[in-house]
BAFI-840515 format. One record per atom (N, C-alpha, C): residue number from 1; residue in one letter; atom name; y negated, z, x. Coordinates in Angstrom, 1 decimal. Each point is the difference from the previous one (the first is absolute). Example, Ala and Ser with C-alpha at 12.3 -4.5 7.8 and 13.67 -1.06 7.14 Angstrom:
<nodes>
[1,'A','N',[5.7,7.8,13.2]]
[1,'A','CA',[-1.2,0.0,-0.9]]
[1,'A','C',[-1.2,0.0,0.9]]
[2,'S','N',[-1.1,-0.7,-0.4]]
[2,'S','CA',[-1.1,0.0,0.9]]
[2,'S','C',[-1.1,0.8,-0.8]]
</nodes>
This chain:
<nodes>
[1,'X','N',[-17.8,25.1,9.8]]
[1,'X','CA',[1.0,-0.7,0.8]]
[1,'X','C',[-0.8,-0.8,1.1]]
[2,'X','N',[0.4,-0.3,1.1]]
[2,'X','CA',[-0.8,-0.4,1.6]]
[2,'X','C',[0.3,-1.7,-0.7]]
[3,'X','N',[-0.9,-0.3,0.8]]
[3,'X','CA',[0.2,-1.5,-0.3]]
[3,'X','C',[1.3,-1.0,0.7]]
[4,'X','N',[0.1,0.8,1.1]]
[4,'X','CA',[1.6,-0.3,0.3]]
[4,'X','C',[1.0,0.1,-0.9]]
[5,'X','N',[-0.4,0.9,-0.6]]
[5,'X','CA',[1.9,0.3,-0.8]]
[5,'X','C',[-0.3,-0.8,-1.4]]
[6,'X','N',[-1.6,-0.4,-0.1]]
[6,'X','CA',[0.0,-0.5,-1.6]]
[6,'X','C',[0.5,-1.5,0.5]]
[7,'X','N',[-0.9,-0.7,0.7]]
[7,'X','CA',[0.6,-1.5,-0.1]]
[7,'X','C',[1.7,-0.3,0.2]]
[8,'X','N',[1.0,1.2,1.0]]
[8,'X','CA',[0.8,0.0,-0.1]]
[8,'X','C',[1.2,0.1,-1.3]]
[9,'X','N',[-0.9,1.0,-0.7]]
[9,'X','CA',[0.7,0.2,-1.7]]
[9,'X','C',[-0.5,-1.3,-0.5]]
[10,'X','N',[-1.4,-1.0,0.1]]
[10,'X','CA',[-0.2,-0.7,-1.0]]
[10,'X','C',[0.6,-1.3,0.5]]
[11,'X','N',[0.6,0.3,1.4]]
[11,'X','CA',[0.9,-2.0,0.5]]
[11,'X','C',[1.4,1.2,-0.1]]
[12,'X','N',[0.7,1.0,-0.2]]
[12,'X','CA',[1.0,0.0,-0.4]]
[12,'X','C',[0.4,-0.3,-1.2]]
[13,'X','N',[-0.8,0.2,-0.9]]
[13,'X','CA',[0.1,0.6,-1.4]]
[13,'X','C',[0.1,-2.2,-0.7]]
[14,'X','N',[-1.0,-0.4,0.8]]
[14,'X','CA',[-0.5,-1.7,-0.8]]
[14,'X','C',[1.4,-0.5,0.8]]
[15,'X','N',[0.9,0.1,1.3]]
[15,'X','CA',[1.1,-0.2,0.2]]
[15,'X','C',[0.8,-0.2,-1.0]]
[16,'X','N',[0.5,1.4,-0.4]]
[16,'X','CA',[1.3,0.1,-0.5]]
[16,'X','C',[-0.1,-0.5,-1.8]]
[17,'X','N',[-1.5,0.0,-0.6]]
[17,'X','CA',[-0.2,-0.2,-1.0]]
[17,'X','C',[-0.1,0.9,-0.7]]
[18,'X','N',[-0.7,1.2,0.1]]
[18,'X','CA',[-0.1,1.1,-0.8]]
[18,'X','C',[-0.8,-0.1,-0.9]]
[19,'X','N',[0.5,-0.4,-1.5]]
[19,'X','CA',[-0.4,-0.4,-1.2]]
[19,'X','C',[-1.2,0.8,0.1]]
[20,'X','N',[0.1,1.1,-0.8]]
[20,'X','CA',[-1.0,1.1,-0.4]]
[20,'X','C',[-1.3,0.0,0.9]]
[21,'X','N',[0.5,-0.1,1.3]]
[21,'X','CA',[-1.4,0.2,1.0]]
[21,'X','C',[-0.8,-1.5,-0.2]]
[22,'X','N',[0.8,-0.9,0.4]]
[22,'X','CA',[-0.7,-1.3,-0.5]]
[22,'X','C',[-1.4,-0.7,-1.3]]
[23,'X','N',[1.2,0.9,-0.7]]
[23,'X','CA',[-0.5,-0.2,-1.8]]
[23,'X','C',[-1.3,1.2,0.4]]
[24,'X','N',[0.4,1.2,0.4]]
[24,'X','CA',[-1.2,0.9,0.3]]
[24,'X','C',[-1.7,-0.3,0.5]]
[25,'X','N',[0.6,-0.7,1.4]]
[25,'X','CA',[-1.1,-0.8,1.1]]
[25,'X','C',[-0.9,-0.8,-0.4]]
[26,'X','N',[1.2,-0.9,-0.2]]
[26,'X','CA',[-0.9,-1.6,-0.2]]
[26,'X','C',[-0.3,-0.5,-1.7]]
[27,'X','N',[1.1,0.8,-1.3]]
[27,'X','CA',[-0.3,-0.4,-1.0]]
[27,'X','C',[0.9,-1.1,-0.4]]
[28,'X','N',[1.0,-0.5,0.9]]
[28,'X','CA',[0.5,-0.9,0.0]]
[28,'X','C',[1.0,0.4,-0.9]]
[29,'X','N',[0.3,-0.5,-1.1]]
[29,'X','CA',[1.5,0.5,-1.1]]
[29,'X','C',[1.1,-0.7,0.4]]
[30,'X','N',[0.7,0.9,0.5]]
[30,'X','CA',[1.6,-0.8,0.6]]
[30,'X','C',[1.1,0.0,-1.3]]
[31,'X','N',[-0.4,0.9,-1.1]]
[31,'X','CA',[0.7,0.5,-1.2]]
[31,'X','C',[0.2,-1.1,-0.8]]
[32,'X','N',[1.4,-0.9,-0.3]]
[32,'X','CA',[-0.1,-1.3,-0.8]]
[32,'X','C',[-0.4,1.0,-1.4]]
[33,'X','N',[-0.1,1.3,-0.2]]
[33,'X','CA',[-0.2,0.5,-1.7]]
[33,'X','C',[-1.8,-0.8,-0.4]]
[34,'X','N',[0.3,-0.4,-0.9]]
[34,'X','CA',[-1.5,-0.2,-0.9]]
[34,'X','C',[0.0,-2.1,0.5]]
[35,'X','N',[0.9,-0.3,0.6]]
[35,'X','CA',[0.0,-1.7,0.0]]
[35,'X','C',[-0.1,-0.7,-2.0]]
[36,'X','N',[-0.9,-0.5,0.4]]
[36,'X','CA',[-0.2,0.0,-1.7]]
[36,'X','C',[1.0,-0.8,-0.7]]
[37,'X','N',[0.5,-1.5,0.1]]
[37,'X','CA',[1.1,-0.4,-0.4]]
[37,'X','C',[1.1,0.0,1.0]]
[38,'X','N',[0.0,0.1,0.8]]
[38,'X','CA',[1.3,-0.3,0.8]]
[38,'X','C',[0.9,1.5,-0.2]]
[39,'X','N',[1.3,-0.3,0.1]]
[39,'X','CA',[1.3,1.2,0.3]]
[39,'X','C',[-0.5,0.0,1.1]]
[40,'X','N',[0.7,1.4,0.2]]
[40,'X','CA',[-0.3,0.9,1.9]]
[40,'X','C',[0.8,-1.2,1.0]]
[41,'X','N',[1.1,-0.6,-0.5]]
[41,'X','CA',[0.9,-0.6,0.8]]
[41,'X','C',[-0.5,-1.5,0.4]]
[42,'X','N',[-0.4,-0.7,-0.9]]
[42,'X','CA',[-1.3,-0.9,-0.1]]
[42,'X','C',[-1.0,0.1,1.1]]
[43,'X','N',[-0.8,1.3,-0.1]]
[43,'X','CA',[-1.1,0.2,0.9]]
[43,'X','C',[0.7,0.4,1.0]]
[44,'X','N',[1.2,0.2,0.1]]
[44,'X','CA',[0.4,0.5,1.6]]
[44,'X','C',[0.8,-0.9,1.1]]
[45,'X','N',[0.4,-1.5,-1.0]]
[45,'X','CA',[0.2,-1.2,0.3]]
[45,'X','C',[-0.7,-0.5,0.9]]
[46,'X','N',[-1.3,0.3,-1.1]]
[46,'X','CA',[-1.1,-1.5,0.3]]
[46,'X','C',[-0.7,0.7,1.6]]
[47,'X','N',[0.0,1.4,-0.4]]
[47,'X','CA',[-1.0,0.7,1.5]]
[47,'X','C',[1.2,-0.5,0.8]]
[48,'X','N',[1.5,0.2,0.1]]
[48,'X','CA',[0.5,-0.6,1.5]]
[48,'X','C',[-0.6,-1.8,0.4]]
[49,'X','N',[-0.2,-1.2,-0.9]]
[49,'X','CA',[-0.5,-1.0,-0.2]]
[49,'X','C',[-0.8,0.3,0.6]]
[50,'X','N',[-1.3,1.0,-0.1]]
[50,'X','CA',[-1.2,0.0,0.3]]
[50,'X','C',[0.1,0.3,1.5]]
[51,'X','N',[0.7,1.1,0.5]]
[51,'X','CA',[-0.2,0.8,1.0]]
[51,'X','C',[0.9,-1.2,1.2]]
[52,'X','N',[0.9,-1.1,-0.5]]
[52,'X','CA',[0.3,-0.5,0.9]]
[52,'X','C',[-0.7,-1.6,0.0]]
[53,'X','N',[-1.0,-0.2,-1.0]]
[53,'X','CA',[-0.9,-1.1,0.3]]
[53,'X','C',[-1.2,0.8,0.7]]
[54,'X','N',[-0.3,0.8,0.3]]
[54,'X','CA',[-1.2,0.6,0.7]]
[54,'X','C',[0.5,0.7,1.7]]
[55,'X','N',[0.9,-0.6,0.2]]
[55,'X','CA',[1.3,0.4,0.8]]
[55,'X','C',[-0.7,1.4,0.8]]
[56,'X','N',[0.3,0.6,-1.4]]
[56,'X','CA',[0.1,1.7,0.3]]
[56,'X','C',[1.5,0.5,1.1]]
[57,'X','N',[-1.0,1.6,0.7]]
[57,'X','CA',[0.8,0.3,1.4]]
[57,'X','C',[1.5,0.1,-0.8]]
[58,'X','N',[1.3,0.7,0.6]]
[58,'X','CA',[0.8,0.4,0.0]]
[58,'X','C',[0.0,1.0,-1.2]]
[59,'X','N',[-0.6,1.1,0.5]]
[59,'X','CA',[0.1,1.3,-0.9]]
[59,'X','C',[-0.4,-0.7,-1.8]]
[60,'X','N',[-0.9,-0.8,0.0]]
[60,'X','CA',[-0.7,-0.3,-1.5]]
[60,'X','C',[1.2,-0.6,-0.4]]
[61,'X','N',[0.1,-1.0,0.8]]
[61,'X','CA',[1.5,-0.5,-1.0]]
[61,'X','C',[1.6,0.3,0.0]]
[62,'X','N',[0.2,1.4,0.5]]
[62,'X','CA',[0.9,1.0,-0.1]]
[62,'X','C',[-0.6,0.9,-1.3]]
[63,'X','N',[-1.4,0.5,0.0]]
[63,'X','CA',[-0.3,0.4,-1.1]]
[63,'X','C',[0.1,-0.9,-1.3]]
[64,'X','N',[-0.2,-1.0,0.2]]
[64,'X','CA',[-0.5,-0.7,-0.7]]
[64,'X','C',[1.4,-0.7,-1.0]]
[65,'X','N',[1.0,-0.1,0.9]]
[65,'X','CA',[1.7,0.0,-0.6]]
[65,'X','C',[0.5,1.2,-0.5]]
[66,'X','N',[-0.3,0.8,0.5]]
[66,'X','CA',[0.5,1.6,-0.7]]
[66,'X','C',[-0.1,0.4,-1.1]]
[67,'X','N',[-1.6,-0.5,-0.1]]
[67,'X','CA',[-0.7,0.4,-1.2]]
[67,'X','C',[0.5,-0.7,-1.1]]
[68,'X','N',[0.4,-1.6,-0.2]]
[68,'X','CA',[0.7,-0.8,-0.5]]
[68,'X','C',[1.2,0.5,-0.3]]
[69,'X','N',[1.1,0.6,0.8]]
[69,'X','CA',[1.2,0.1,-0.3]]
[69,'X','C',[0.1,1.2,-1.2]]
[70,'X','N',[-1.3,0.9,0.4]]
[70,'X','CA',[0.0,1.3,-0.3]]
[70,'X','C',[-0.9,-0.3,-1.7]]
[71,'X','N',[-0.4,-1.2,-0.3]]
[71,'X','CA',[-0.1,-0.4,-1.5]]
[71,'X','C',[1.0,-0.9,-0.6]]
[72,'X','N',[1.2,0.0,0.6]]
[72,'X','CA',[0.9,-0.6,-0.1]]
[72,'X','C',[0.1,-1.5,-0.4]]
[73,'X','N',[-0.4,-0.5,1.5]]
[73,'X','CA',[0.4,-1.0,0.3]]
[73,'X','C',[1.3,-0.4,0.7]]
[74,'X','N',[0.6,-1.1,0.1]]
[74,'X','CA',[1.2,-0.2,0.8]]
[74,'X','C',[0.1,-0.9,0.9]]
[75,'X','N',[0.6,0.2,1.5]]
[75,'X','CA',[0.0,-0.4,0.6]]
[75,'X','C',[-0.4,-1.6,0.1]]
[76,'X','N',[1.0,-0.4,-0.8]]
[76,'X','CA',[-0.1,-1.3,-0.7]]
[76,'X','C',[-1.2,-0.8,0.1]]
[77,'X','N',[-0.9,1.0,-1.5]]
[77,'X','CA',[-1.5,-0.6,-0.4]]
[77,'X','C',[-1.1,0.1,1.7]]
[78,'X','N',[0.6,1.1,0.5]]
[78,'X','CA',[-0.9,0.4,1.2]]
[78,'X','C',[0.1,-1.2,1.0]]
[79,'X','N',[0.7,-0.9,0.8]]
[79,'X','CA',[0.4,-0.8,-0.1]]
[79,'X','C',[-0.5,-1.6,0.0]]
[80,'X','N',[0.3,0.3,-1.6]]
[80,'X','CA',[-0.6,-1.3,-1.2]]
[80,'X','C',[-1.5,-0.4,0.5]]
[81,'X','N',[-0.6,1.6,0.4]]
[81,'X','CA',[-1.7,-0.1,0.1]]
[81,'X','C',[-0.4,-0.9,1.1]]
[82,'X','N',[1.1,0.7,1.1]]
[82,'X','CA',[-0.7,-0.6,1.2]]
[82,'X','C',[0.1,-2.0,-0.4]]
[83,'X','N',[1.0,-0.2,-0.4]]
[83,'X','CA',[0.4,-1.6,-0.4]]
[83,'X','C',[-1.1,-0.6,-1.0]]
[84,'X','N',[0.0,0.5,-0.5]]
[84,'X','CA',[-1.5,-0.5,-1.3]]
[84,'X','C',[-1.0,0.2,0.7]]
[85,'X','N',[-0.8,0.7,1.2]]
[85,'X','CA',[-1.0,-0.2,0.4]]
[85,'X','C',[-0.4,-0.5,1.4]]
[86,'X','N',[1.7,-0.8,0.1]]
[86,'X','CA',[-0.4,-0.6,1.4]]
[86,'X','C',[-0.7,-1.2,-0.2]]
[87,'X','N',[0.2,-1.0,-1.1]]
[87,'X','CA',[-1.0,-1.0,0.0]]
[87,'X','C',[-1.6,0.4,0.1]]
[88,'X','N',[-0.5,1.1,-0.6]]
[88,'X','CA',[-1.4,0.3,0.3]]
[88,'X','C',[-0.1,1.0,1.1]]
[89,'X','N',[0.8,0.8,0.1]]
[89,'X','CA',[-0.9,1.1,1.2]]
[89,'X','C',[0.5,-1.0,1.6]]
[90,'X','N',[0.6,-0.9,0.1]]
[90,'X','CA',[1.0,-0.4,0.9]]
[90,'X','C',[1.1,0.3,0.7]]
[91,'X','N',[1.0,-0.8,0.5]]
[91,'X','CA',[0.9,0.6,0.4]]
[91,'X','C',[0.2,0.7,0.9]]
[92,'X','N',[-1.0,0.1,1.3]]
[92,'X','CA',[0.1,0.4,1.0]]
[92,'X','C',[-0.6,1.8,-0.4]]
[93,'X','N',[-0.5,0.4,-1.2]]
[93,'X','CA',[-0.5,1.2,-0.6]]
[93,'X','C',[1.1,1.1,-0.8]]
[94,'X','N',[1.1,-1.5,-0.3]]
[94,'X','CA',[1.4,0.6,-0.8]]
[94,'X','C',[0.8,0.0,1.1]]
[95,'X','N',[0.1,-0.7,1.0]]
[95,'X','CA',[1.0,0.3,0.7]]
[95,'X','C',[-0.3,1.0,1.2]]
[96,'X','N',[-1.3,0.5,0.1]]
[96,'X','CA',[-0.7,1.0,1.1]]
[96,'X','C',[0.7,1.7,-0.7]]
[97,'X','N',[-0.2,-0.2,-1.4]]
[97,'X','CA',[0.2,1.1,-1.0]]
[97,'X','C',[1.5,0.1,-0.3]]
[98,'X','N',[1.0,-0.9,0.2]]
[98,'X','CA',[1.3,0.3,-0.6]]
[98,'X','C',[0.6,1.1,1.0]]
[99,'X','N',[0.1,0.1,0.8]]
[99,'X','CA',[0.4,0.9,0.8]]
[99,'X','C',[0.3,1.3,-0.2]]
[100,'X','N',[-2.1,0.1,-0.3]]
[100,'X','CA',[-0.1,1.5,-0.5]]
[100,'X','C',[0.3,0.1,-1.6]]
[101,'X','N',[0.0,-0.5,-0.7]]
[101,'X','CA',[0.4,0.2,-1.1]]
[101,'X','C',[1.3,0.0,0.1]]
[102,'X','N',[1.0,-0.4,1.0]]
[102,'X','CA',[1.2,0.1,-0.6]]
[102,'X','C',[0.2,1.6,1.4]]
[103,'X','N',[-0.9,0.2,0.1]]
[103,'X','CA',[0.4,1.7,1.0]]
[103,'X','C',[-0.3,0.9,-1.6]]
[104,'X','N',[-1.1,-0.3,-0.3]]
[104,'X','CA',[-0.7,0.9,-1.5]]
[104,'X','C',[1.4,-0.1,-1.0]]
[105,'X','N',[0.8,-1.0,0.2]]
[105,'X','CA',[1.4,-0.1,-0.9]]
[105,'X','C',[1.2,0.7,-0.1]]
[106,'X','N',[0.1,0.3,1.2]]
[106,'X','CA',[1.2,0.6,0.9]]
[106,'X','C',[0.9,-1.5,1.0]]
[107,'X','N',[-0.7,-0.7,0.1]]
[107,'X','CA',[0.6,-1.4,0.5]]
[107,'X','C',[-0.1,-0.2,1.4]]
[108,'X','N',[1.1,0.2,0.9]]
[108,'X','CA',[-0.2,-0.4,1.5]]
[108,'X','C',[0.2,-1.4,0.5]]
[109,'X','N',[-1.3,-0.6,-0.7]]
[109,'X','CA',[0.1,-1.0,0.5]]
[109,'X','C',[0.1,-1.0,0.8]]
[110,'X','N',[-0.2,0.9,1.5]]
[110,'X','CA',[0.1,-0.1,1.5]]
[110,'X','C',[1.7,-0.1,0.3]]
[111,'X','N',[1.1,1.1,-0.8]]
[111,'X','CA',[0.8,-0.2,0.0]]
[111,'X','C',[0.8,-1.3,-0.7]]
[112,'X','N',[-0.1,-0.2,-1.0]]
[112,'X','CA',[0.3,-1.0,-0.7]]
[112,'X','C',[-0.4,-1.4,1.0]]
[113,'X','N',[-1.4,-0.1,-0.1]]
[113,'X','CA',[0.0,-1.5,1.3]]
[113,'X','C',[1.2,0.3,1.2]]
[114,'X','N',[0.0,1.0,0.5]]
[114,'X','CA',[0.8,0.0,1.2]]
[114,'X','C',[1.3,-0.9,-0.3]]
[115,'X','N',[0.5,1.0,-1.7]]
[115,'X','CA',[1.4,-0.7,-0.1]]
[115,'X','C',[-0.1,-1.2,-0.6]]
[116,'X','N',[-1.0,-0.3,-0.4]]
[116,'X','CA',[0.6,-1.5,0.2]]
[116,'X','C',[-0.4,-1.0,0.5]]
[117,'X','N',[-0.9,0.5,1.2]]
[117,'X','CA',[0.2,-0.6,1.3]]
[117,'X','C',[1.7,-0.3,0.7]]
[118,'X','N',[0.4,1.0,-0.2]]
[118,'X','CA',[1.7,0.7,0.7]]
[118,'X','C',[0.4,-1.4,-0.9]]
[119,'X','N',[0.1,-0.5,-1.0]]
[119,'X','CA',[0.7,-0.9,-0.9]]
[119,'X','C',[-0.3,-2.0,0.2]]
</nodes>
């Protein structure tokens, strides 16, 4: 492959979050399997906590909600996270991230301010 089209596959591919290639590359285990005490849902809590005190891009913490809901989390606990870790990661880190986590939710939350602006 030309070196054009590789760095192109390797900033598309670290974009969108392509587990396999990641886990491939760098060695990095994105897999909550093998967390030694925690439930998958637990470890997929705490990485949204993580990924929005490290005030990770957009895409990480769309991934990073997905992954959560997809160990069956609920909206709710998803949520709960950002609230329990605004005293330590700060607010300005929880409120930078609520947005995108509530796009990662199905939540328009651009609409919702509007309307109750309107009110």
């Amino acid at each position: 492959m030309d070196q054009t089209l590789r760095f192109q596959e390797i900033l598309r591919k670290l974009t969108m979050i392509d587990e396999g290639f990641i886990e491939g590359e760098t060695r990095i285990a994105l897999s909550l399997a093998g967390t030694s005490a925690l439930d998958s849902k637990t470890a997929a809590l705490l990485r949204i906590g993580v990924a929005v005190a490290a005030g990770s891009s957009a895409a990480c913490l769309h991934w990073s909600t997905t992954r959560a809901l997809a160990a069956g989390a609920t909206e709710d606990e998803i949520a709960d996270v950002l609230l329990a870790i605004a005293p330590v990661a700060g607010l300005g880190r929880v409120v930078a991230a609520a947005p995108e986590v509530a796009t990662a939710l199905g939540y328009d939350i651009q609409a919702a301010l509007e309307e109750s602006d309107g009110q």
